[in-house]
C-alpha positions as CSV (number, residue, x, y, z in Angstrom):
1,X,-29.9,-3.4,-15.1
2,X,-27.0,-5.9,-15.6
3,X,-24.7,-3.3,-15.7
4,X,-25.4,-1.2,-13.4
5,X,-25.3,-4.1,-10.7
6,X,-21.9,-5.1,-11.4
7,X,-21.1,-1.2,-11.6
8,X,-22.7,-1.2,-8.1
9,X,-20.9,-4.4,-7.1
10,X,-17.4,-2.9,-7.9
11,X,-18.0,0.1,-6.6
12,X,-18.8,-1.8,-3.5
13,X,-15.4,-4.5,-3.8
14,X,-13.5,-0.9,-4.1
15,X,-15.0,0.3,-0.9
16,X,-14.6,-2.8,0.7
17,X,-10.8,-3.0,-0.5
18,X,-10.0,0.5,0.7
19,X,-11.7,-0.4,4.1
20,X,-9.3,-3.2,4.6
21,X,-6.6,-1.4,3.6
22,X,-7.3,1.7,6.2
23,X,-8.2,-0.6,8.9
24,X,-4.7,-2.9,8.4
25,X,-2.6,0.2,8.5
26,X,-4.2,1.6,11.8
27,X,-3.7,-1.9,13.5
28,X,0.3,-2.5,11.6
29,X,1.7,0.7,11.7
30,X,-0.7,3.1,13.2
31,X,-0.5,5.1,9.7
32,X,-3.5,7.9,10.8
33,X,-2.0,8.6,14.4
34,X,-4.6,7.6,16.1
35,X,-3.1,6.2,19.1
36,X,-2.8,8.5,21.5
37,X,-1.0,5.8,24.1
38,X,2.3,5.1,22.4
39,X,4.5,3.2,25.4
40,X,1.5,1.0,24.7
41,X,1.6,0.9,21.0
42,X,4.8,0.0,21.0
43,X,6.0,-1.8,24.0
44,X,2.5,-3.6,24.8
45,X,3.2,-7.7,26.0
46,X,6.6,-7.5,24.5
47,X,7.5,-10.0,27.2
48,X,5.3,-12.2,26.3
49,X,6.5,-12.2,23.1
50,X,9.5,-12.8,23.5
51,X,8.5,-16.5,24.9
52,X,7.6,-16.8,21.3
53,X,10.8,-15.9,19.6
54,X,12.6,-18.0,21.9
55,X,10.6,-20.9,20.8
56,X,11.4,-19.8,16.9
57,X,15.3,-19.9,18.0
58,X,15.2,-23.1,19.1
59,X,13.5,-24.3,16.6
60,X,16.1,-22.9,14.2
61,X,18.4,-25.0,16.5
62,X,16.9,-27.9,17.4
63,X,13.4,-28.1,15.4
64,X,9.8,-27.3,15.6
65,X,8.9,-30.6,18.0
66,X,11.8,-29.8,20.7
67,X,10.5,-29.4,24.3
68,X,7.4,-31.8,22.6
69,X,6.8,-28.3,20.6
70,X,5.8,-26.2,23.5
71,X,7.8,-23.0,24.3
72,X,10.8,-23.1,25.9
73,X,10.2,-21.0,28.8
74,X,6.8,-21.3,28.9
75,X,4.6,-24.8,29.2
76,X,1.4,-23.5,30.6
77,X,-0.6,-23.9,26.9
78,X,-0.2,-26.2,24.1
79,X,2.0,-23.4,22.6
80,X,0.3,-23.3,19.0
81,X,1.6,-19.7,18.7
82,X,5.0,-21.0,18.9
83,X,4.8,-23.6,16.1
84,X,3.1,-21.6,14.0
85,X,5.3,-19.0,13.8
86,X,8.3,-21.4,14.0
87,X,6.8,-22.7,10.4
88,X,6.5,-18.6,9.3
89,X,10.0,-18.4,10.1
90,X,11.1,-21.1,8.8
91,X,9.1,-20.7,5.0
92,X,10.2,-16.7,5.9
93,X,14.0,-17.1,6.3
94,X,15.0,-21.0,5.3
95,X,18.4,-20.6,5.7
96,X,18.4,-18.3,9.1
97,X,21.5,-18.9,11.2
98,X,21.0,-18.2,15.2
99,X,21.5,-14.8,15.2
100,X,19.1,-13.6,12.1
101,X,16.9,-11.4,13.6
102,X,13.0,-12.6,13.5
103,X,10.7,-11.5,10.9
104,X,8.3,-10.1,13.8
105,X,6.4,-7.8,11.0
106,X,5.7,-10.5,8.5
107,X,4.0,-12.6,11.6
108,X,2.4,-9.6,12.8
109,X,0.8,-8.9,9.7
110,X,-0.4,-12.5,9.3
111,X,-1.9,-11.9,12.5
112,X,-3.6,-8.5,10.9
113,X,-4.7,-10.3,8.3
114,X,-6.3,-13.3,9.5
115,X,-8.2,-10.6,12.5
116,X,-9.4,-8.4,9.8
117,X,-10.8,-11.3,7.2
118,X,-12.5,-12.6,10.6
119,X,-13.8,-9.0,11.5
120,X,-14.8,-8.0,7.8
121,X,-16.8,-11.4,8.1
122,X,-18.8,-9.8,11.2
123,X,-19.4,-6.6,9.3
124,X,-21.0,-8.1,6.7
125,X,-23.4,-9.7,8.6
126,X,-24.2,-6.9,10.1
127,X,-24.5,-5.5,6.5
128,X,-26.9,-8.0,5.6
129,X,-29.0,-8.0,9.0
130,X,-29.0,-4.2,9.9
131,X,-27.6,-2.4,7.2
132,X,-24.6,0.0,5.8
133,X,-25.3,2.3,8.9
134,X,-24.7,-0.5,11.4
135,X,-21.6,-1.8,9.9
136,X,-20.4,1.2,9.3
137,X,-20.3,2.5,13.2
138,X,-19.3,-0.7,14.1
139,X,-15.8,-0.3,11.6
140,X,-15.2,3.2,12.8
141,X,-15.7,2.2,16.2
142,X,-12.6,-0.3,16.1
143,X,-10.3,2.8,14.9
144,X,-10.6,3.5,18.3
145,X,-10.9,0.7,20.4
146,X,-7.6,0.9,21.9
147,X,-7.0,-2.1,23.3
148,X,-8.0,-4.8,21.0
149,X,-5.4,-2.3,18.6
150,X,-2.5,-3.1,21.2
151,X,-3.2,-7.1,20.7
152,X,-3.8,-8.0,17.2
153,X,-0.5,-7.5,15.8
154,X,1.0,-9.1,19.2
155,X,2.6,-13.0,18.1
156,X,1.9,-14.2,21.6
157,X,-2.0,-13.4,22.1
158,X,-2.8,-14.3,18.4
159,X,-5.9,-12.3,18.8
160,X,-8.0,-13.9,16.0
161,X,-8.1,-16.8,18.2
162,X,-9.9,-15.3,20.5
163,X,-12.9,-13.7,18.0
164,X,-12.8,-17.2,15.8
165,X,-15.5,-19.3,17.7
166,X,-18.0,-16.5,17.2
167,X,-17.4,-16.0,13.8
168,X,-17.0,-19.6,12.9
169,X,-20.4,-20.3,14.4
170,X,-22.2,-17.3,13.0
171,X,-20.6,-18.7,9.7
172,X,-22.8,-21.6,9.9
173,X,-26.2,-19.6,11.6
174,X,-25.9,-17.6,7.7
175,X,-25.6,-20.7,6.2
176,X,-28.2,-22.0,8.0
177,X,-30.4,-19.1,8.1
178,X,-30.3,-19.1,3.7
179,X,-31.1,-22.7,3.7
180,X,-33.5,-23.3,6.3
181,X,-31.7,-26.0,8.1
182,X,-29.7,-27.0,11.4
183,X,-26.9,-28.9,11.4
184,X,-25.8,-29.7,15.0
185,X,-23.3,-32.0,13.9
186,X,-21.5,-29.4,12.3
187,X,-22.5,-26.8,15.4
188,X,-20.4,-29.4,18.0
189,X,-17.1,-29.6,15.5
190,X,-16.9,-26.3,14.9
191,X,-17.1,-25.4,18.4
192,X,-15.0,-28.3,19.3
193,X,-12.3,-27.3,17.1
194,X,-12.4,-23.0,17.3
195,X,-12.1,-23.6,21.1
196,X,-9.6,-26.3,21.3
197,X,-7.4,-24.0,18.7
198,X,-7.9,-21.3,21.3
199,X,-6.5,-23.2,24.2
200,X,-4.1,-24.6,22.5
201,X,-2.6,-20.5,22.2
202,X,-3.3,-20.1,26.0
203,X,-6.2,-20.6,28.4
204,X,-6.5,-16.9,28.8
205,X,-9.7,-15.5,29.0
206,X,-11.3,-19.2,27.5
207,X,-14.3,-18.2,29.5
208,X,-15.2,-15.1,27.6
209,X,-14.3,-16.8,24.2
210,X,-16.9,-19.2,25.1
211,X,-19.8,-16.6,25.8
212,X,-18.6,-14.6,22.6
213,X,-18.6,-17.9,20.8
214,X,-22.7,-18.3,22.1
215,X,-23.6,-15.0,20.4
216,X,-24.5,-16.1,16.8
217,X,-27.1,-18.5,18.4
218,X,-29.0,-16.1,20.5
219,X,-29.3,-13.8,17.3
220,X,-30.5,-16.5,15.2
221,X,-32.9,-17.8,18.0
222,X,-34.9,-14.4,17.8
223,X,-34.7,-14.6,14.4
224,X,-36.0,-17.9,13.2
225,X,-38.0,-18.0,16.3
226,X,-36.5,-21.3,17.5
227,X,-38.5,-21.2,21.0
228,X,-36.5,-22.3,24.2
229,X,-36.3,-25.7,23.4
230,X,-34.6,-25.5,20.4
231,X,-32.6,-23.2,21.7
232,X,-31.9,-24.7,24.8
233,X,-30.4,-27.4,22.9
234,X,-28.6,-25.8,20.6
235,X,-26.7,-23.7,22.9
236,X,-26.1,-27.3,25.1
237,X,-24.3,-28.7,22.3
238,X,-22.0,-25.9,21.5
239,X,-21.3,-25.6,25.0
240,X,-20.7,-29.3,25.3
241,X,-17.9,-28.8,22.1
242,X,-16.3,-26.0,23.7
243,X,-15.9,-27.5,27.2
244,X,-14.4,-30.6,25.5
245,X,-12.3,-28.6,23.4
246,X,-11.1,-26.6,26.6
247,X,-10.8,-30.1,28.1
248,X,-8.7,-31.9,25.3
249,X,-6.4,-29.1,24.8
250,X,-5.6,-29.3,28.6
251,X,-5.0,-33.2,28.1
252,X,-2.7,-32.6,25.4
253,X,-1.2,-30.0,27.4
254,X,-0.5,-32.4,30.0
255,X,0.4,-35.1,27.8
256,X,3.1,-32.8,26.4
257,X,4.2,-31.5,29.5
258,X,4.3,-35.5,31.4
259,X,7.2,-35.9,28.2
260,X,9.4,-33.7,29.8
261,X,8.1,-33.8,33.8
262,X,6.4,-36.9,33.7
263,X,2.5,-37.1,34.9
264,X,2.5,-36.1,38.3
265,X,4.9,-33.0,37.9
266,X,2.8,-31.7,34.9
267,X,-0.5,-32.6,36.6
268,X,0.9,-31.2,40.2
269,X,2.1,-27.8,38.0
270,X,-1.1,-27.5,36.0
271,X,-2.9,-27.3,39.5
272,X,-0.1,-24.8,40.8
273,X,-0.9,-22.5,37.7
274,X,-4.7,-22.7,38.1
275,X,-5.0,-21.6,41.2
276,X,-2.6,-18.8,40.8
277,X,-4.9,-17.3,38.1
278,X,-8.4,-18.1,39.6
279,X,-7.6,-17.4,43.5
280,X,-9.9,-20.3,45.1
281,X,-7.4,-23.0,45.4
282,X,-4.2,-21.1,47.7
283,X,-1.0,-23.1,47.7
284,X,1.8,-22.2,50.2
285,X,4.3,-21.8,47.9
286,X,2.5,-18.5,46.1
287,X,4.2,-15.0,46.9
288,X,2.4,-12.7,49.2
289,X,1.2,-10.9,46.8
290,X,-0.5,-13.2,44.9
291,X,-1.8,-14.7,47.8
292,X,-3.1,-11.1,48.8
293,X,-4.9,-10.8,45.5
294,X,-7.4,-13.6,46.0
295,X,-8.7,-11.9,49.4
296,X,-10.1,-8.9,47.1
297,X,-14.0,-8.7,47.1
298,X,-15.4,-9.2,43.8
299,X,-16.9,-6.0,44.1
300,X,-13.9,-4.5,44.3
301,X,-12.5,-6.0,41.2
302,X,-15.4,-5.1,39.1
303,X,-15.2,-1.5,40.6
304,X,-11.5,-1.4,39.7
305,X,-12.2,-2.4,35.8
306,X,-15.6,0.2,35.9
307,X,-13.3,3.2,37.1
308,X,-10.8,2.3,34.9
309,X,-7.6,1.5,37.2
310,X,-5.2,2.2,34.1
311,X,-3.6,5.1,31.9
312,X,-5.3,3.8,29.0
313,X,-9.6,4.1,28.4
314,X,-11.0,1.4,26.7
315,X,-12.7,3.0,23.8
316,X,-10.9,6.3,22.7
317,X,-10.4,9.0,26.5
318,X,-13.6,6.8,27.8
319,X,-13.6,3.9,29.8
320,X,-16.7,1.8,31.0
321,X,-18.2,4.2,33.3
322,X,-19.6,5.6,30.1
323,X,-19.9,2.8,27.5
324,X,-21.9,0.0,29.7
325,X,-24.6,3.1,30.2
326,X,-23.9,4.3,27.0
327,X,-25.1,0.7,25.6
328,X,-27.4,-0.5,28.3
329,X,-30.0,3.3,28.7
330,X,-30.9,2.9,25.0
331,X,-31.3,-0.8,24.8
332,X,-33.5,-0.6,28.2
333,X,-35.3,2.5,27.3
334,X,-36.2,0.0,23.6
335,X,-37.1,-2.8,25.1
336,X,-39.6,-1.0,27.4
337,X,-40.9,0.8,25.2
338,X,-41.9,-2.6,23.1
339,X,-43.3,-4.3,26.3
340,X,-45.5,-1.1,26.7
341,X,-47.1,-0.8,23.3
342,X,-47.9,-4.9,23.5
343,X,-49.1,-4.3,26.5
344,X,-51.4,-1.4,25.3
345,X,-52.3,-3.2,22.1
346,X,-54.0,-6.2,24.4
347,X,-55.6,-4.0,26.6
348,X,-57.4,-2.3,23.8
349,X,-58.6,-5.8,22.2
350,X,-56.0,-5.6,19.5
351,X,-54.4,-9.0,18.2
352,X,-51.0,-10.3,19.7
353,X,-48.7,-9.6,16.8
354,X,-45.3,-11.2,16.2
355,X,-42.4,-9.2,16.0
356,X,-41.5,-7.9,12.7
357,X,-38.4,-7.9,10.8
358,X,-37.1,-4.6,12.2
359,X,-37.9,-5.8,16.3
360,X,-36.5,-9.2,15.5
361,X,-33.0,-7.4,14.4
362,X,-33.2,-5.1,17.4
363,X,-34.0,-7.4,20.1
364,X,-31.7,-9.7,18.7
365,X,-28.5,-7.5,18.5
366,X,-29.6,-6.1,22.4
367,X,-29.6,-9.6,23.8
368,X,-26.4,-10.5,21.7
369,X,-24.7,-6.7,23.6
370,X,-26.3,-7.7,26.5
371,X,-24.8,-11.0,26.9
372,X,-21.7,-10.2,25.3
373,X,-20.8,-8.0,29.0
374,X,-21.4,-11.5,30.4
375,X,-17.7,-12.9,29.1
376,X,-15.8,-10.1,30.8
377,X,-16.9,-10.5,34.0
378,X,-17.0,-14.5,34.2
379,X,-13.2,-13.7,33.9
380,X,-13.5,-10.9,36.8
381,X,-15.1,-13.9,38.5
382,X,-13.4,-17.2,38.0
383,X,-9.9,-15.5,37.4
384,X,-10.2,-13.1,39.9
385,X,-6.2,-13.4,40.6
386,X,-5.4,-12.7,37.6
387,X,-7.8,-9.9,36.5
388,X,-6.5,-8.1,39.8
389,X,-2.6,-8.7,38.8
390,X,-3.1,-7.6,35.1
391,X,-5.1,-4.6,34.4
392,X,-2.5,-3.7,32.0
393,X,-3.5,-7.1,29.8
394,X,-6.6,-8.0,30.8
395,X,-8.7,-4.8,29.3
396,X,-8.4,-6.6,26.4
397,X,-12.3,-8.7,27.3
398,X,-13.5,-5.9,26.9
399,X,-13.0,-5.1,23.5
400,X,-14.0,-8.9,22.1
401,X,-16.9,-8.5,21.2
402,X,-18.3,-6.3,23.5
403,X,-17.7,-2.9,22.9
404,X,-18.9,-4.1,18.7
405,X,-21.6,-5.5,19.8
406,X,-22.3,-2.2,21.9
407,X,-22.1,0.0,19.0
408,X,-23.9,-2.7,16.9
409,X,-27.2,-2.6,18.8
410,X,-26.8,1.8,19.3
411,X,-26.4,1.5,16.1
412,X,-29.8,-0.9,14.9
413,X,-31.6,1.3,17.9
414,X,-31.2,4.4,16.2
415,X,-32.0,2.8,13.1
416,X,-35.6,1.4,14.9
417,X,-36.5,4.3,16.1
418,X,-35.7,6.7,13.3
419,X,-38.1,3.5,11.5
420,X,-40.9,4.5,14.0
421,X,-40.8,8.0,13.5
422,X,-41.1,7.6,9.3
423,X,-43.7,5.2,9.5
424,X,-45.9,7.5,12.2
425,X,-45.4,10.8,9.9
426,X,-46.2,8.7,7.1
427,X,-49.5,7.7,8.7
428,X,-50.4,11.1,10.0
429,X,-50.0,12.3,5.9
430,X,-52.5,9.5,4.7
């Protein structure tokens, strides 16, 4: 039996190797073709980029901590994606003079790597929760996810950022969930820290990092059965570590920024900023357009994003008009169909049973898809300007975690029902 585990166990490490391998060449190089958008591909947020190679030049020049270590040309985040890849180059290429070109592929890769340890992480708990099957779609799926394949090599977005909150707190729900214990401590720091590192690589889309980050707690709540006190609380305090981590790396941000403008022109430009992306403060000195941007309905934002106002899909040729139905008929259609046979069960006299293991997982993984949708569109809503100026970036939400969680609870549906169906055949045999 001994052997034949650890036959089983390297068999599984092979898999698991080749996996990673496949996945990193799809998001490096784009190995199997499967981008069919290549100005995308290969020309996707260069700009912004390029704010970070000018940081990694200066540093060359004039060290890491110049400009107080944020970018050169742009001071609107801590600019932790600078630094770090100003410490790449510099354990990279020692002795680079000026005009050495950057090693862009050996901090693109670190970006690959650290994205696909983070999303290995989330397959295997979806391994352990919901099976091979689950994991499985929810792998493939990301081959063709096209947007979150644009990002993750990008040195500006740093990607993983934006998927390490989640992953950090479903971390500690597994570790919890094996021990049977809370710590809530260790719940605050975590998202304290994830979050605060996030900002501190740009406030973009901080408010669907946030919900993405909740995710891991609803899940475990159906779970363990918490109740809504428990967690009620639970979800307070992460919430109260992220909105303090949002909130510190803005003071740092400030503090860095009052070096080099002093406190009321870093205050009075954070402000300036702000309202630019979010549309509800309007300064006079904004550009027409901008200022014609925040006097677009909501509704018409939202239908923008659901039509798909862009050359490129979200998931493969289909955009959102399919996936949200694609993800929401099956999990409605479930859920129903568990409220009606409770409710049938009572009305025949029949004792109120808890869920078993197999509802827990599936309502669990449709509340954690359902909620997921919520991050996109509290950016749609509270930066409203900048969702309407940048289609052509901010698709992105979509992808993290939403469209994996979609798959995820298809996925763990199919797998219920396909449950129901063995276990009525296998009744009607007896």
């Amino acid at each position: 039996m001994r052997i034949e585990r650890k036959v089983k166990n390297v068999l599984l490490g092979i898999l698991v190797c080749a996996a990673v391998l496949f996945l990193a060449e799809h998001l490096f190089h784009d190995r199997w073709g499967l981008q069919q958008y290549d100005s995308m591909w290969s020309k996707w947020q260069l700009d912004s980029e390029q704010w970070v190679v000018d940081k990694i030049i200066d540093a060359r020049i004039n060290g890491i901590g110049n400009y107080n270590g944020m970018m050169v040309e742009y001071q609107q985040q801590i600019g932790f994606a600078g630094m770090l890849f100003s410490v790449v180059d510099k354990l990279v290429n020692h002795n680079a003079e000026f005009t050495d070109p950057i090693p862009k592929d050996v901090m693109g890769g670190l970006n690959v790597l650290i994205f696909l340890i983070l999303f290995f992480v989330l397959l295997y708990w979806l391994y352990r929760e919901s099976g091979l099957f689950t994991a499985g779609v929810v792998y493939v799926s990301l081959l063709f996810t096209n947007w979150t394949a644009y990002s993750v090599r990008n040195i500006y977005w740093v990607t993983w950022t934006m998927l390490l909150p989640m992953i950090a707190l479903l971390i500690l729900m597994m570790w919890e969930d094996g021990r049977d214990k809370r710590k809530n401590g260790l719940l605050f720091v975590l998202s304290f820290a994830t979050i605060f590192l996030r900002s501190a690589c740009g406030y973009e889309f901080i408010s669907c990092v946030m919900v993405a980050m909740e995710l891991p707690l609803i899940y475990y709540a159906v779970k363990r059965a918490w109740g809504l006190k428990i967690y009620l609380k639970r979800a307070a305090i992460a919430g109260a570590g992220a909105l303090l981590g949002f909130a510190g790396a803005l003071f740092v941000n400030l503090a860095l920024m009052a070096g080099l403008k002093g406190w009321k022109g870093a205050v009075d430009y954070m402000i300036f900023i702000s309202a630019r992306r979010t549309g509800y403060i309007t300064l006079d000195s904004f550009d027409p357009d901008v200022v014609k941007a925040f006097d677009v309905p909501l509704f018409e934002v939202f239908k923008m994003y659901w039509t798909g106002d862009t050359d490129v899909p979200v998931f493969g040729n289909y955009g959102l008009s399919l996936l949200i139905p694609l993800f929401f008929v099956p999990a409605a259609v479930t859920l129903a169909a568990m409220l009606i046979r409770e409710k049938n069960r009572r009305k025949t006299g029949g004792l109120q049973l808890q869920m078993g293991a197999e509802e827990k997982k599936t309502v669990g993984l449709i509340l954690v898809m359902l909620v997921s949708l919520l991050g996109p569109v509290s950016w749609l809503v509270l930066a409203k300007g900048h969702a309407v100026h940048h289609p052509h970036i901010d698709y992105v939400i979509f992808g993290l975690p939403f469209t994996m969680m979609g798959f995820a609870s298809v996925a763990q549906i199919i797998k219920y029902w396909a449950k129901q169906v063995g276990d009525r055949y296998a009744a009607k045999k007896e």
